[in-house]
C-alpha atoms as an extended CHARMM CRD file, in Angstrom:
* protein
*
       160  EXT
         1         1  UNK       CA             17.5260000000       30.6550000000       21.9200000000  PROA      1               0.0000000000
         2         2  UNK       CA             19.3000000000       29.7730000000       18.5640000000  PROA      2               0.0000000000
         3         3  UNK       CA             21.5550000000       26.8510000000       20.1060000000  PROA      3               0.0000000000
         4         4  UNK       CA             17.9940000000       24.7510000000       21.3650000000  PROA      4               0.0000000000
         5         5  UNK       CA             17.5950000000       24.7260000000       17.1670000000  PROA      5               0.0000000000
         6         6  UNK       CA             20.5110000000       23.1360000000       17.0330000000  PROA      6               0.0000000000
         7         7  UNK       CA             20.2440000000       20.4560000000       19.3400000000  PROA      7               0.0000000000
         8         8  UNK       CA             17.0690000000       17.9410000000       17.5550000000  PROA      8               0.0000000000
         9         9  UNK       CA             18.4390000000       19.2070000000       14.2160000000  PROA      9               0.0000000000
        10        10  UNK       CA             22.3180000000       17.7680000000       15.1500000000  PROA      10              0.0000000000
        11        11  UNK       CA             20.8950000000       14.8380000000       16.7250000000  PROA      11              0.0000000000
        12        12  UNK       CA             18.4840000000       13.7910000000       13.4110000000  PROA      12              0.0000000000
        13        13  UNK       CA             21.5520000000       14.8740000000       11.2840000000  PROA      13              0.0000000000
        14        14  UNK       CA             23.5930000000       12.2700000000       13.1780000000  PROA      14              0.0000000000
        15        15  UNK       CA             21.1400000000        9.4360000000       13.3010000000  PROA      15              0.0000000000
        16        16  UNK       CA             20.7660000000        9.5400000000        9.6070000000  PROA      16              0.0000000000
        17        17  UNK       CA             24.8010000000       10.0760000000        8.8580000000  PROA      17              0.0000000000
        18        18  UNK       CA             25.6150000000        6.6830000000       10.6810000000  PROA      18              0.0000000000
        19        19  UNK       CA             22.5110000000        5.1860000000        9.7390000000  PROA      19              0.0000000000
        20        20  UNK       CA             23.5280000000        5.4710000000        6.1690000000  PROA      20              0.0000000000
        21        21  UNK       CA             27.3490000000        4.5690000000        6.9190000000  PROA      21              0.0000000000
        22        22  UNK       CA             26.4190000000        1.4890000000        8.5040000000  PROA      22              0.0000000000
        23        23  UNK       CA             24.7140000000        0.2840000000        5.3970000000  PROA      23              0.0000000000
        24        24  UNK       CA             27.8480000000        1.3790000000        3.1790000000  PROA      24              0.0000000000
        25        25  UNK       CA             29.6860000000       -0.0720000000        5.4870000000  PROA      25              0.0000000000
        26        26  UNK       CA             28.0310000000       -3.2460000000        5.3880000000  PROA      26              0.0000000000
        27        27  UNK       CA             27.8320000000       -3.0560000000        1.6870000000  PROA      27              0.0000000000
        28        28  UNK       CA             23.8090000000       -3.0730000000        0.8580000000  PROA      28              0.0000000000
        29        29  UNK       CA             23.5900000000        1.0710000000        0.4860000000  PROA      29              0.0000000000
        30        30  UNK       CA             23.4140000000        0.6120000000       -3.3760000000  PROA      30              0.0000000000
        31        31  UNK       CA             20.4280000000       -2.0360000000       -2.7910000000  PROA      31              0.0000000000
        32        32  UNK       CA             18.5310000000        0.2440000000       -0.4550000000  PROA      32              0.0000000000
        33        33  UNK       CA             18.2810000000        3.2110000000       -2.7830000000  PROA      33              0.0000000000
        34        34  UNK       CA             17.3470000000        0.8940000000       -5.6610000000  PROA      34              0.0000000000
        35        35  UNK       CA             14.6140000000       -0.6960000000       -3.7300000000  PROA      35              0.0000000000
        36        36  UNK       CA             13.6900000000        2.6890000000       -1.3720000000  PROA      36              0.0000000000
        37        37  UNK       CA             14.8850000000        5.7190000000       -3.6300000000  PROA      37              0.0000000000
        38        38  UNK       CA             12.7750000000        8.2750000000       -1.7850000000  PROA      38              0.0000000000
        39        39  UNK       CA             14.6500000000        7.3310000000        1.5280000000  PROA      39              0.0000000000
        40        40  UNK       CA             17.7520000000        8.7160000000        0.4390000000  PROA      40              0.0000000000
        41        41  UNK       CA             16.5230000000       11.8740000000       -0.8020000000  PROA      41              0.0000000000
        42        42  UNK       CA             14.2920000000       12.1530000000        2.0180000000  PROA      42              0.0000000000
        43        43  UNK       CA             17.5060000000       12.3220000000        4.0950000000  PROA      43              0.0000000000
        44        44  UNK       CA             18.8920000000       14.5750000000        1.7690000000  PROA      44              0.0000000000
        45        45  UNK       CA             15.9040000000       16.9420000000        2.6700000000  PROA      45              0.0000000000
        46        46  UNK       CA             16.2820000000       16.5420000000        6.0510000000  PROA      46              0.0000000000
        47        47  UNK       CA             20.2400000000       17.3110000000        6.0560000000  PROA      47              0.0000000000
        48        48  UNK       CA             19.9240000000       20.4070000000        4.2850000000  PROA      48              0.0000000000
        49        49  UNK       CA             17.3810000000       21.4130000000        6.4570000000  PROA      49              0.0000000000
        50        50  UNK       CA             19.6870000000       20.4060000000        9.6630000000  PROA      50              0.0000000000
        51        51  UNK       CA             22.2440000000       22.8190000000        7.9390000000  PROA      51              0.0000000000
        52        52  UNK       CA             19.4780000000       25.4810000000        7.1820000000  PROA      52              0.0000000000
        53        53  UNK       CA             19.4680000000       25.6040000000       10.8460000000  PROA      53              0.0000000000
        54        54  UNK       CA             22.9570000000       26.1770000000       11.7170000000  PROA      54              0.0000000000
        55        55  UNK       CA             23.2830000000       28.8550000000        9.0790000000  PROA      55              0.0000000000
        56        56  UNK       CA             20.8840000000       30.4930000000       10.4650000000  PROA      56              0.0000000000
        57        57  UNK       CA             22.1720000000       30.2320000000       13.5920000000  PROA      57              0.0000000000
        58        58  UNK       CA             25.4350000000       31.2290000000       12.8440000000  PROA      58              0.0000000000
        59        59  UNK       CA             23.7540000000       34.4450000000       10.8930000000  PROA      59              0.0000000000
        60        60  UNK       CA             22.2000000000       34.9040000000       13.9380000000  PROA      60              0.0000000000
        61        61  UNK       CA             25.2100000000       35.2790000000       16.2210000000  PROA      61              0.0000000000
        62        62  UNK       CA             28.0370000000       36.2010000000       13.9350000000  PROA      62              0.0000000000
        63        63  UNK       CA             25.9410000000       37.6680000000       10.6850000000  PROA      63              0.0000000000
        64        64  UNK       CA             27.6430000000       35.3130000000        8.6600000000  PROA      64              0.0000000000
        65        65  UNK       CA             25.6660000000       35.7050000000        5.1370000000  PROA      65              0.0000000000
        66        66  UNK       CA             25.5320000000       33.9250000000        1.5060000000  PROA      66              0.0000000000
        67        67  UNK       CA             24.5960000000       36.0080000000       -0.5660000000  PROA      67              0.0000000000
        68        68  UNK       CA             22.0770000000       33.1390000000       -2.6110000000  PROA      68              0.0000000000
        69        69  UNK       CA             20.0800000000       33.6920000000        0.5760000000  PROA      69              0.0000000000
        70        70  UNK       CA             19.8950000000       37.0030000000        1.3370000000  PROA      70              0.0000000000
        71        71  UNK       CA             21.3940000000       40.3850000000        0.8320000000  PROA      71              0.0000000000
        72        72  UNK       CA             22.0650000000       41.6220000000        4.1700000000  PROA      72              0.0000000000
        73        73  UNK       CA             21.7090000000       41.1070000000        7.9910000000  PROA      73              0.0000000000
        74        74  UNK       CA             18.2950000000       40.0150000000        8.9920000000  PROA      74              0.0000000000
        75        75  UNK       CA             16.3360000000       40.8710000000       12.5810000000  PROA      75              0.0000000000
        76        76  UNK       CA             16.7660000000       38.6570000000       15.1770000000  PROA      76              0.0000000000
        77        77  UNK       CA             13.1700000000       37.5530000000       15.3810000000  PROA      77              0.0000000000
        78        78  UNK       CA             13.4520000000       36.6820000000       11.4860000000  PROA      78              0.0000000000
        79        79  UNK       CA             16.2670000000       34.7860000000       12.0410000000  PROA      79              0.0000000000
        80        80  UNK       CA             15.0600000000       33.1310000000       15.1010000000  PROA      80              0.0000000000
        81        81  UNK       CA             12.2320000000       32.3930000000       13.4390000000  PROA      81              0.0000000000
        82        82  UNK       CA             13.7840000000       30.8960000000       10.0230000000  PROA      82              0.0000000000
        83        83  UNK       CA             15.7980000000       28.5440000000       12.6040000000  PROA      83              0.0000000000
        84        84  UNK       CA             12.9890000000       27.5330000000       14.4080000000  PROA      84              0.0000000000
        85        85  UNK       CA             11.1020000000       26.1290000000       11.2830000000  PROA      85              0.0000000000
        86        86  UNK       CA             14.0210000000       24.7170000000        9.3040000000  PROA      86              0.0000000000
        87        87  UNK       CA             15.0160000000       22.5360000000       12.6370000000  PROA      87              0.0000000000
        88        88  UNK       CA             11.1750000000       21.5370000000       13.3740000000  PROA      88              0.0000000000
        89        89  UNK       CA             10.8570000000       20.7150000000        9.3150000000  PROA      89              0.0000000000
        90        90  UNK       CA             14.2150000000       18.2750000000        9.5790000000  PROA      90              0.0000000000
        91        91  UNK       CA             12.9950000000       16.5280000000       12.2760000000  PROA      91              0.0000000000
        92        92  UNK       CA              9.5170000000       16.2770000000       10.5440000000  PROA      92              0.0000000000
        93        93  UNK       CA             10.6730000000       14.9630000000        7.2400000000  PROA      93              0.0000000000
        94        94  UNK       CA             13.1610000000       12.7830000000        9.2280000000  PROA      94              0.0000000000
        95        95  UNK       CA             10.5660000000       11.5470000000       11.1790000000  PROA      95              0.0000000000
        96        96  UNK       CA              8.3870000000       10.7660000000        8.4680000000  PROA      96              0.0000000000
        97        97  UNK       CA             11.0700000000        9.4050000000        6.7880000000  PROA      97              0.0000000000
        98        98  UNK       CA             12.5290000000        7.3360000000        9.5340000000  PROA      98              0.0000000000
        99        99  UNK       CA              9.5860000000        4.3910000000       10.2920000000  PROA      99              0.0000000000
       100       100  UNK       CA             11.3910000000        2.6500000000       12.5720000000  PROA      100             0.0000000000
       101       101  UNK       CA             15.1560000000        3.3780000000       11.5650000000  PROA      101             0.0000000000
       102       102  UNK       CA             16.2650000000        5.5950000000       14.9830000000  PROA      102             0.0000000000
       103       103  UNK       CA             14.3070000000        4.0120000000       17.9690000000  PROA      103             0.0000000000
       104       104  UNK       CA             18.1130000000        2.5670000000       19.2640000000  PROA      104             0.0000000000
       105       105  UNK       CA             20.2900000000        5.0000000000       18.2090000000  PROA      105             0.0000000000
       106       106  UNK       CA             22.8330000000        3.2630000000       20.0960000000  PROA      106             0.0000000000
       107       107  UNK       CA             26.2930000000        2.3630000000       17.9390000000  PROA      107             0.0000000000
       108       108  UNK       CA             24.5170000000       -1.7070000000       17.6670000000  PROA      108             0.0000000000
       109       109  UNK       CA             21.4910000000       -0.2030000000       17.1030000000  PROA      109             0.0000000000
       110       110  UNK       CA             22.4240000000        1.5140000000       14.1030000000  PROA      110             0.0000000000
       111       111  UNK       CA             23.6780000000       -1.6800000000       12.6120000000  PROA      111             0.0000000000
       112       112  UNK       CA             20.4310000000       -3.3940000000       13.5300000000  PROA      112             0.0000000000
       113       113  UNK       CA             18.4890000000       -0.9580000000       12.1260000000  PROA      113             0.0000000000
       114       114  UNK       CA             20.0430000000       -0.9660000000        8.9770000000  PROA      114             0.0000000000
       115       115  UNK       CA             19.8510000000       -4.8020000000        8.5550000000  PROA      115             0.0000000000
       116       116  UNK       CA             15.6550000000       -4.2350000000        9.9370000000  PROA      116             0.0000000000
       117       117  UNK       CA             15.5250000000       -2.0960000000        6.5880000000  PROA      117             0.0000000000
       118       118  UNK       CA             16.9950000000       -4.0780000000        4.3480000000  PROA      118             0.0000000000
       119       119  UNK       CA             15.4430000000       -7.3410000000        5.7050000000  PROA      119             0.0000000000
       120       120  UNK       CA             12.1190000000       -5.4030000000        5.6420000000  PROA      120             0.0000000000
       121       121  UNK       CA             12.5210000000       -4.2570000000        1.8900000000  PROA      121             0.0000000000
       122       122  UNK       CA             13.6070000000       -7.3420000000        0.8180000000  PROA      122             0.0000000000
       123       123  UNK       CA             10.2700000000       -8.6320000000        2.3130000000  PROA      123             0.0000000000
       124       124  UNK       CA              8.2650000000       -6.7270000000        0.5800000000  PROA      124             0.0000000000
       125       125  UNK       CA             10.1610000000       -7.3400000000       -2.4570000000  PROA      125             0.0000000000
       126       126  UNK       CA              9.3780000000      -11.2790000000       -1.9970000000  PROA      126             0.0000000000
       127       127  UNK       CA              5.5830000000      -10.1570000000       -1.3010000000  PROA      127             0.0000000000
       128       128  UNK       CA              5.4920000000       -8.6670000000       -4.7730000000  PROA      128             0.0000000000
       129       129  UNK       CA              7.3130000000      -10.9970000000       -6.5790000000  PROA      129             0.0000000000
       130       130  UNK       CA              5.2650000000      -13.8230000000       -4.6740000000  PROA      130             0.0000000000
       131       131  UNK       CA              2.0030000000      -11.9860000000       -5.7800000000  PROA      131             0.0000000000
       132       132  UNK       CA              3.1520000000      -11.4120000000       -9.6290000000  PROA      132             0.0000000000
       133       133  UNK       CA              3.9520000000      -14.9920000000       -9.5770000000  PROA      133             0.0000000000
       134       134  UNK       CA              0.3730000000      -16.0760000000       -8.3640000000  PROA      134             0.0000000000
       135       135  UNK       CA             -1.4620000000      -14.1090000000      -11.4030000000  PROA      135             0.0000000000
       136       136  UNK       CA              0.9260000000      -15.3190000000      -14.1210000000  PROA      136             0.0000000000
       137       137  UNK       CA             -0.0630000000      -18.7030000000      -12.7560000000  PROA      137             0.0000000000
       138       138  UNK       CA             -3.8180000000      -17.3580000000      -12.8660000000  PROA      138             0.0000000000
       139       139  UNK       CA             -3.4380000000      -16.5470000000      -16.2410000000  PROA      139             0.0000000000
       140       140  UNK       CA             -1.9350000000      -19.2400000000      -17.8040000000  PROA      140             0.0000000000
       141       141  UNK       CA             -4.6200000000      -21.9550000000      -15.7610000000  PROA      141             0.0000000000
       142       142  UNK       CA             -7.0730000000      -19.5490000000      -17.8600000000  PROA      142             0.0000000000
       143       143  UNK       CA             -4.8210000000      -19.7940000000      -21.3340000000  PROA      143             0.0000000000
       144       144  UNK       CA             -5.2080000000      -23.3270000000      -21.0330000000  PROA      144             0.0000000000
       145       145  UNK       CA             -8.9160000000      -23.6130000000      -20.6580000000  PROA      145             0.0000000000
       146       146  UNK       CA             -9.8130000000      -20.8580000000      -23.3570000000  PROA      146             0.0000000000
       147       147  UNK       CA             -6.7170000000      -20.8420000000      -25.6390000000  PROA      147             0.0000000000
       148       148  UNK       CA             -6.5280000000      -17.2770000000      -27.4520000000  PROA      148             0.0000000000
       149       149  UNK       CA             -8.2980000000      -15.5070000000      -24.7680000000  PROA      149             0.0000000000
       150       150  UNK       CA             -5.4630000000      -14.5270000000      -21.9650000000  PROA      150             0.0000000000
       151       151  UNK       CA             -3.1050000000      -12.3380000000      -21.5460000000  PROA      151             0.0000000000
       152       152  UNK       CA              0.7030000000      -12.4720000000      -20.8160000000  PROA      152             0.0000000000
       153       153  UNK       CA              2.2980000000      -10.2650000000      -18.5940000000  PROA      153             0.0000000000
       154       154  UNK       CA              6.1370000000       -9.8620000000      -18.1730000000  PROA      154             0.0000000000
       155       155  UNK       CA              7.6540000000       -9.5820000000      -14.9850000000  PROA      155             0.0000000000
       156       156  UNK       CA             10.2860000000       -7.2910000000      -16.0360000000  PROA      156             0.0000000000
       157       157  UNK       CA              7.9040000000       -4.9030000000      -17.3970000000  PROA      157             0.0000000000
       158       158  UNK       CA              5.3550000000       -5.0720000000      -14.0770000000  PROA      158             0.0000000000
       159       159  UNK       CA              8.6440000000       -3.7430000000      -12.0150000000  PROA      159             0.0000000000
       160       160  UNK       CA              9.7870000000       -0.8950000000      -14.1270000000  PROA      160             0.0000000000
């Protein structure tokens, strides 16, 4: 029962690993966490979880224990259990995370995908910017008909 755990947990755990080495390989990983921070920690969650898993598993069929997690062997149905929620909770947070990141998990569609998020970020970047733009250009039509009266906002200080 402990190996059908392992299976979505691997398979999310894989999706994300060359998800994220396609966009270090393509050099825009450092641009994705500044514009998406959560993503990569998101992941993060959802690896450890993916391990969570397999430790339990392999405490389940070899007793293999840390002692950070717990002091001795465990019942199976504990550790069964434990496995069971740490693989549904990786492929939660993963999924929840993902959007639209692993529908081709094929080796091109990796690539693609990562290029779909970056494109798709820099989008909404543009959006933003496009947006701030617009209400500086607001305000200053309204500086120049009631001088003294507006207000100037920075853009630098909008995107911290």
């Amino acid at each position: 029962m402990l190996y059908l755990t392992l299976i979505p947990a691997a398979l999310m755990s894989l999706a994300i690993v060359r998800f994220w080495y396609w966009l270090r390989r393509l050099g825009y990983a450092g641009e994705v966490v500044g514009r998406a921070p959560n993503m990569l920690a998101l992941d993060g969650v959802s690896l450890l979880m993916a391990a969570l898993s397999g430790y339990w598993s392999l405490h389940g069929w070899f007793g293999v224990t840390l002692p950070i997690l717990q002091d001795g062997p465990m019942a199976d149905w504990q550790v069964t259990f434990l496995a069971i929620v740490t693989s549904v909770v990786c492929c939660v947070v993963a999924y929840f995370n993902a959007g639209e990141r692993f529908t081709h998990p094929s080796l091109a569609g990796m690539r693609e995908a990562a290029l779909r998020t970056l494109a798709a970020l820099r989008i909404i970047d543009a959006v933003e910017l496009a947006r701030l733009v617009e209400n500086g250009q607001a305000y200053a039509t309204h500086e120049k008909s009631q001088p003294g009266k507006g207000r100037i906002i920075d853009v630098k200080e909008i995107r911290k």
